[in-house]
N, C-alpha and C positions, 0 to 999 in steps of 0.2 A: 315779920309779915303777918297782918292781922284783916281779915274779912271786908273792914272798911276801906282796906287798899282797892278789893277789887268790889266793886256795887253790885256786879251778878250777883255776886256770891250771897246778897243779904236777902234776895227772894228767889234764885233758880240753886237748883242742887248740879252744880256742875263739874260731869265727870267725864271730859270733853277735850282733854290735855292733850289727848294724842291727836287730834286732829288740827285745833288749833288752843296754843297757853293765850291766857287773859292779860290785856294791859292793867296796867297800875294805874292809879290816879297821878302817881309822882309820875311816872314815863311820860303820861298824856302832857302834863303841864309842861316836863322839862322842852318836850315837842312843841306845842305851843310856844316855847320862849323861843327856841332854837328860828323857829319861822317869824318871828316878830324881829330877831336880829338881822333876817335877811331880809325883812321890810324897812325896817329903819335906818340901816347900816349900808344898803345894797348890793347887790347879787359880788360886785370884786370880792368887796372887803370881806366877804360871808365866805367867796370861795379862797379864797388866801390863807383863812385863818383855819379854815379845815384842813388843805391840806398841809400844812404847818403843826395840823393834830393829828397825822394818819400814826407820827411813830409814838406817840403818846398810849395812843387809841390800841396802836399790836403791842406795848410791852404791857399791857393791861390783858389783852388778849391771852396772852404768852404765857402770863405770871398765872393767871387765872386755869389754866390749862398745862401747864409745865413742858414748856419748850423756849426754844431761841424765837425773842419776835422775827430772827432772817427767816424763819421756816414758818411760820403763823400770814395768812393771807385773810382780811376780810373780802368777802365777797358778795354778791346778790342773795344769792340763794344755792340749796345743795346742787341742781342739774345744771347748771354754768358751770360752780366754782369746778366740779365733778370732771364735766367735758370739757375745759381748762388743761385740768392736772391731766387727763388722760392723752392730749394733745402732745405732752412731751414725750411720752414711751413709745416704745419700736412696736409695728405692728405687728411684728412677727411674736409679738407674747401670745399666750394661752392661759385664758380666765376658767374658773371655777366659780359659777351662777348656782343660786337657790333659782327653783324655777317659782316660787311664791313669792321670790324679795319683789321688794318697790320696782312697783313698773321701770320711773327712771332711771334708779339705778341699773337694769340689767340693758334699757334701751342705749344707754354710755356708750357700752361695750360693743354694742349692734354697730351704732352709728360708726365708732373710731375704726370699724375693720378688724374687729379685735378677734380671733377665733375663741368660742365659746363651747365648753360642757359644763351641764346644768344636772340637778341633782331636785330632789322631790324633795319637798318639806318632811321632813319627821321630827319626833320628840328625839330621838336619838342622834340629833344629826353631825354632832360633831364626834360621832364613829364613821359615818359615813362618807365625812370629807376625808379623813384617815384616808378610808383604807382606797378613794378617789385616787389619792395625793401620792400614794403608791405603785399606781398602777397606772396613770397617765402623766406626762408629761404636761403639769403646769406651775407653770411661771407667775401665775396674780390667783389670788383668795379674796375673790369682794362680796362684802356680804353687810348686811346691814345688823348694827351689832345687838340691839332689840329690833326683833321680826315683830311689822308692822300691824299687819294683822292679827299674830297670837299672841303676840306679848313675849315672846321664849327670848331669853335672855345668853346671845351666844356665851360661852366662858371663855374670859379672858387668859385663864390658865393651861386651858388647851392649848388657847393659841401661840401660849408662849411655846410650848412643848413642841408644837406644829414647826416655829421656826427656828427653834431649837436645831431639828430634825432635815431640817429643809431651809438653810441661813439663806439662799439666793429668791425665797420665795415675797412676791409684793403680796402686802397684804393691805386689805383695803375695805375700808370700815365709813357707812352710811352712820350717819350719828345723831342724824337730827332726833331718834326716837329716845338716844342714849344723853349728848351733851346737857347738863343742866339738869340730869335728872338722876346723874350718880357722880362721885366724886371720882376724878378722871385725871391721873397724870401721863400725858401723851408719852414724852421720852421715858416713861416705866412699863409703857403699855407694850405690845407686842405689834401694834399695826403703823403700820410704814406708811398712810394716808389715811386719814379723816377726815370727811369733808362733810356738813351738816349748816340745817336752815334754823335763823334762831328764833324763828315768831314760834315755837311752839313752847319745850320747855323751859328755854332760854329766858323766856314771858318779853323778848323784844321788840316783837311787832312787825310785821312784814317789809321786805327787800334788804333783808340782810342774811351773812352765812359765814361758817370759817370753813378757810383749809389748813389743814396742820400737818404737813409733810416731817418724814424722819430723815435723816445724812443719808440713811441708804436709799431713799426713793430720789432725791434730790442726786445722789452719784448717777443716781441710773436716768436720769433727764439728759445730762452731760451738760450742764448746766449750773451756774452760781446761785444761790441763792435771789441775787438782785438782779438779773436776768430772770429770771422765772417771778419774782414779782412786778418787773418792764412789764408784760404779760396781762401777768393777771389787774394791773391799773393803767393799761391803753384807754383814752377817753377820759370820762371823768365817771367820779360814782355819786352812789345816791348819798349826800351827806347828811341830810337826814335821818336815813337808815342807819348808816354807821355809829351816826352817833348815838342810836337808839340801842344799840348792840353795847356800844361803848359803858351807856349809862346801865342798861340792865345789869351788865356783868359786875358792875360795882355795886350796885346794891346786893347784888345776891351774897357780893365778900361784906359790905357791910351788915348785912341782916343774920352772919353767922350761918353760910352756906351748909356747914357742918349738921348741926345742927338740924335745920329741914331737913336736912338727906334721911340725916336719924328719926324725924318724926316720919316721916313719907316712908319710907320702909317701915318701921312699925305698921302702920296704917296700910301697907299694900300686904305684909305678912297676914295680919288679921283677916282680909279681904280675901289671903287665899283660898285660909283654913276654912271658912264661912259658905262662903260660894262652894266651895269644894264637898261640902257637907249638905248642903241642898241638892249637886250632882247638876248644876249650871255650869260647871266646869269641870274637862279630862283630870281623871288622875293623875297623867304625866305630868301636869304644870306643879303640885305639890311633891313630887318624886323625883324633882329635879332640885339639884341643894341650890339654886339660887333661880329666882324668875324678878322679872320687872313689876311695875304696877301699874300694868296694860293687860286688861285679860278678856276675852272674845267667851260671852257668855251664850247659853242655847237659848233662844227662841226665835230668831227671823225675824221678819217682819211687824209679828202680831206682837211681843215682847219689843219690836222697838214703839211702836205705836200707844202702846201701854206704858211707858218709860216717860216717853212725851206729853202726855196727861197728868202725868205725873210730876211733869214739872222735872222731869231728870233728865238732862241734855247726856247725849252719847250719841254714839253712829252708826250704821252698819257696816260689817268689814264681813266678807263670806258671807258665809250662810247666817252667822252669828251676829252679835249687838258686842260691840265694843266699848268696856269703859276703863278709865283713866283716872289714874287718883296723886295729884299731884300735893307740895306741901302746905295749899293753901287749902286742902280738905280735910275735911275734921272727921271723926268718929261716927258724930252725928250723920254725917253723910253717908259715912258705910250704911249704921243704922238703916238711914230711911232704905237706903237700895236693898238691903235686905227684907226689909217689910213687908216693900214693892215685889220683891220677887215670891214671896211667900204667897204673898196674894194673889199673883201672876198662877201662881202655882194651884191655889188652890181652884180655880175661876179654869183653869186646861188641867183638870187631871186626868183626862184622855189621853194629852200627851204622852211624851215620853221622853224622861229627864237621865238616861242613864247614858 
């Protein structure tokens, strides 16, 4: 993956992943051809040959992700596929909510009737669920597995230990922030549902999503496999989209996924230590042995506004300016962001950066 894939990247400094990842130049064209087959060909023969591709398209899914395609669902996006899978369990479960996760994900839970305790964000929080999980009676752990807004990176070793501890417990993992942005095998993992949107890290472009259920979430539907994906493909889908999902996920394995992963984590490590040294960022995010490369810097408003003159796309998330550092960002990038913030810094040293 090299800069001229993506054309932003050769005049804006873009650190913006978390909100939405950039198309390729390959993606757009293969799109483009994909709509020209269904001009020339017509709407039948376009939709026949698709879905004639849906089991092609999950044992890619599948392979890509490490599970059985019976248990891999494409779907729209995360709050469908989400309110889907939750449509098969009993209502009589009890969820365990961050009260700071993604809106949709915890509105899931509202919607289904699902009884709900929620818990406060902290840097600490996977003590917190402990000593929850102890003391009340619940049955589902959904949580998004990088928090949206801070970047905090839940551990997945907890959560083995969690279910270790507690084998009857669903665990349920939001991933659009995580899928495509670390190397992920579902059947090794500890969570029993993932469900995530791939226009972000994924780099596939809007109206697409996986679900990726384990045996034991699939026992507790009461349910087959192919019964629960009757389901989730009532109607028709966007074949468009899928196949956009389809084609990202194969370049990512042709482009040596590995690889990026390892350059992108270097580059989000350096980014911590950096930021963490100018005091744009809590201590906790470097005191913890692993975080993402999503990190909710201080300044508001006036540091996003300053970002943006600067030709540096990010968002605000809280009170804070959120940025993202995916594998098509270079060194250089950090660089300028640090410049910028230095500058930012010296231009408000009224503030207060502590």
């Amino acid at each position: 993956m090299i800069k001229a894939d993506y054309p932003i990247l050769t005049n804006t400094t873009y650190l913006n992943t978390a909100y939405v990842g950039l198309m390729s130049r390959k993606l757009a064209a293969f799109r483009r051809e994909q709509e020209e087959i269904y001009v020339i060909e017509g709407g039948d023969h376009y939709k026949i040959k698709a879905y004639k591709d849906l089991e092609s398209m999950h044992q890619n899914f599948a392979h890509f992700f490490g599970l059985s395609a019976a248990r891999c669902f494409g779907v729209s996006n995360f709050s469908s596929g989400l309110r889907t899978a939750l449509s098969f369990l009993s209502k009589q479960n009890k969820v365990l909510l961050i009260e700071e996760d993604y809106p949709s994900l915890r509105a899931a839970f509202f919607e289904a009737g699902i009884e709900a305790v929620q818990l406060s964000m902290q840097p600490n929080i996977e003590e917190v669920i402990a000593q929850k999980l102890e003391t009340e009676r619940i049955t589902i752990l959904a949580l998004s597995i990088i928090q949206y807004t801070t970047g905090l990176l839940i551990s997945q070793e907890f959560l083995k230990q969690i279910k270790q501890e507690h084998p009857e417990l669903i665990i349920i993992g939001d991933g659009t922030q995580f899928l495509g942005a670390h190397n992920f095998h579902f059947d090794e993992s500890p969570f029993d549902l993932v469900v995530a949107s791939g226009y972000k890290w994924l780099l596939a472009g809007f109206g697409n999503g996986l679900v990726l259920c384990s045996k034991f979430f699939v026992s507790k539907t009461h349910r087959t496999p192919q019964e629960i994906r009757a389901v989730f493909f009532q109607g028709h889908f966007d074949i468009l989209a899928m196949a956009s999902l389809d084609f990202a996920i194969k370049s990512l394995k042709e482009n040596n996924f590995d690889a990026l992963i390892q350059s992108k984590t270097a580059l989000a490590e350096a980014a911590s230590k950096q930021l963490t040294a100018l005091e744009f960022i809590p201590l906790w995010v470097s005191e913890r042995e692993k975080h993402s490369s999503i990190f909710n810097i201080k300044g508001g408003e006036k540091l996003f506004q300053f970002l943006w003159k600067k030709n540096i796309r990010t968002v605000q998330r809280g009170s804070g300016v959120r940025v993202s550092f995916h594998f098509y960002n270079t060194l250089h990038d950090l660089e300028y962001l640090i410049e910028s913030l230095e500058e930012f810094k010296k231009l408000n040293s009224h503030l207060s950066f502590n």
